[in-house]
N, C-alpha and C positions, 0 to 999 in steps of 0.2 A: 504494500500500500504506500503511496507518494502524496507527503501532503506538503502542499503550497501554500504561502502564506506571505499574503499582503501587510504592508503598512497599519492598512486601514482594519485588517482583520483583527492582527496583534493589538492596536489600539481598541477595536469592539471587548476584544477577551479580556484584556486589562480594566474596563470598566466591568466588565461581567464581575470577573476575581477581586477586584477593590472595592466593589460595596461592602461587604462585612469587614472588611477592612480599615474601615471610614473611622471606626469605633475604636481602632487600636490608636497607642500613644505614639509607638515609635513601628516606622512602616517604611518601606521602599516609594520613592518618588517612582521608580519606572519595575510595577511588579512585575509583567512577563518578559523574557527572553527567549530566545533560539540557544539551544544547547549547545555546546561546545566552540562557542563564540566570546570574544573579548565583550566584558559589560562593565559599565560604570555603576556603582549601588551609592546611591546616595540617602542616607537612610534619615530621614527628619524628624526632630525630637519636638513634641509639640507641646510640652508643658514640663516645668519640674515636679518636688516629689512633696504633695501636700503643700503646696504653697511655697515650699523653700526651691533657691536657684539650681542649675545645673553645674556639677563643678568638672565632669567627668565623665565620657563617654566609652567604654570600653567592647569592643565587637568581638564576639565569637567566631568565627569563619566555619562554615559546612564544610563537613570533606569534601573533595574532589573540587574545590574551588582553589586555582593556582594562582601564584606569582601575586599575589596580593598587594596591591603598593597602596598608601594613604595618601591623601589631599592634605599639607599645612594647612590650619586653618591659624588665620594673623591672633597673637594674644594666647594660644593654646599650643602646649609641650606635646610630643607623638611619641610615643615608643609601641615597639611590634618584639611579640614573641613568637620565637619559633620553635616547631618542634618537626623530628625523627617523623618521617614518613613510613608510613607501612608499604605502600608500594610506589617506587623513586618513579619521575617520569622523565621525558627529554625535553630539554628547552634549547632551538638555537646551538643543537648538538652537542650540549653538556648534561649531564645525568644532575636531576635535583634528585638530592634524598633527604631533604630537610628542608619546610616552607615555611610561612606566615602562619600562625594560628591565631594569633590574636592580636589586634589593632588599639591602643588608645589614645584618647586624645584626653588631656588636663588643662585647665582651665591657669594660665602662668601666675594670675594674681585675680583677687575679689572682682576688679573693674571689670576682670571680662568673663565671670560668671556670665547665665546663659537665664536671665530671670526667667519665673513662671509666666508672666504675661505675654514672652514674646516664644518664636517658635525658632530651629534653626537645622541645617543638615551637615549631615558628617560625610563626605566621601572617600570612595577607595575604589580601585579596578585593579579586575583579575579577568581569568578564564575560566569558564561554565565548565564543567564533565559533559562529555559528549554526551549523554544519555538524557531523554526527557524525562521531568517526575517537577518535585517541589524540593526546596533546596529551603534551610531555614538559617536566617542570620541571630542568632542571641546577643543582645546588647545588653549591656548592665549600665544603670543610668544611676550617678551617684551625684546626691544633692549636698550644700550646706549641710542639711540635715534629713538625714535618712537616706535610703536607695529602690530604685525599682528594679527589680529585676527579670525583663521581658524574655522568658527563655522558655516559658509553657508552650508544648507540641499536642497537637490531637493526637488523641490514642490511633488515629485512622484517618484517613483523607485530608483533606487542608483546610476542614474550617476551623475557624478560629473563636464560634459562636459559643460561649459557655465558660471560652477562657479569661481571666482578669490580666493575666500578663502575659498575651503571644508573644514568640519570637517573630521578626517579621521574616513574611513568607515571600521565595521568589517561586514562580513558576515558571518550571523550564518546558517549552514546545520543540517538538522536533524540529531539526533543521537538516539541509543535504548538505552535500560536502561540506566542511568548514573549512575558511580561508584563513592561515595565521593572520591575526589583529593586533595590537597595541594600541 
């Protein structure tokens, strides 16, 4: 079976998959992708925690999402952990056996906390696993005071209806050949 897929489709399905979405704090600006494709995730924090600011962003990263890089954001410190891969892949014909697993960004002083009344995004790009399904980003959102910790998966399928803290979801569509991207 060969499925094509326009623009205008990907954008239909993205509004389909982002209504109960709507409801989440921290969510992907652009939910679906073509698999095995360079994507940008720019993932938008739309409140802090009980009223207090955000001081700190920290990203989980799904398996099979490669080469991870983060966006500076002006005012906010980055650091990225890396861990031991279970199965190495090739990039640019060098063997990785050790990626990105986790991304954060720190808020460098008070002034550039991230108050509750405004909203803002964190980004980062990598490369999709070839393979279609859902892919989940866990963010841990740490305020002044307290933390939210958006990391709840459905026991099954991708809604996110019944959860208090999803992780935000990507949905991956099939795609034909892939072309290396950056």
């Amino acid at each position: 079976m060969t499925f094509t897929f326009t623009i205008k489709s990907i954008a239909f399905f993205a509004i389909l998959t982002g209504a109960g979405a709507a409801f989440s704090h921290v969510v992907l600006d652009e939910p679906v992708a073509l698999a095995g494709n360079s994507y940008k995730a720019a993932l938008r924090v739309s409140h802090g925690c009980a009223g207090s600011p955000t001081t700190a962003i920290t990203v989980r990263l799904p398996a099979g999402f490669q080469g991870a890089k983060p966006m500076p954001k002006p005012g906010w410190n980055l650091s990225i952990r890396r861990e031991k891969l279970a199965q190495p892949y090739s990039s640019h014909g060098k063997q990785i056996t050790d990626d990105v697993s986790e991304i954060r960004w720190t808020a460098a002083t008070p002034a550039n906390w991230l108050p509750d009344a405004y909203f803002d995004e964190f980004v980062l790009r990598g490369t999709l696993p070839p393979t279609a399904g859902a892919l989940w980003f866990k963010v841990l959102q740490t305020c002044e005071t307290g933390q939210l910790d958006w990391s709840q998966l459905p026991r099954e399928g991708t809604s996110t209806q019944g959860l208090t803290s999803p992780a935000a979801l990507l949905e991956l569509l099939p795609s034909g050949p892939t072309s290396h991207q950056h």
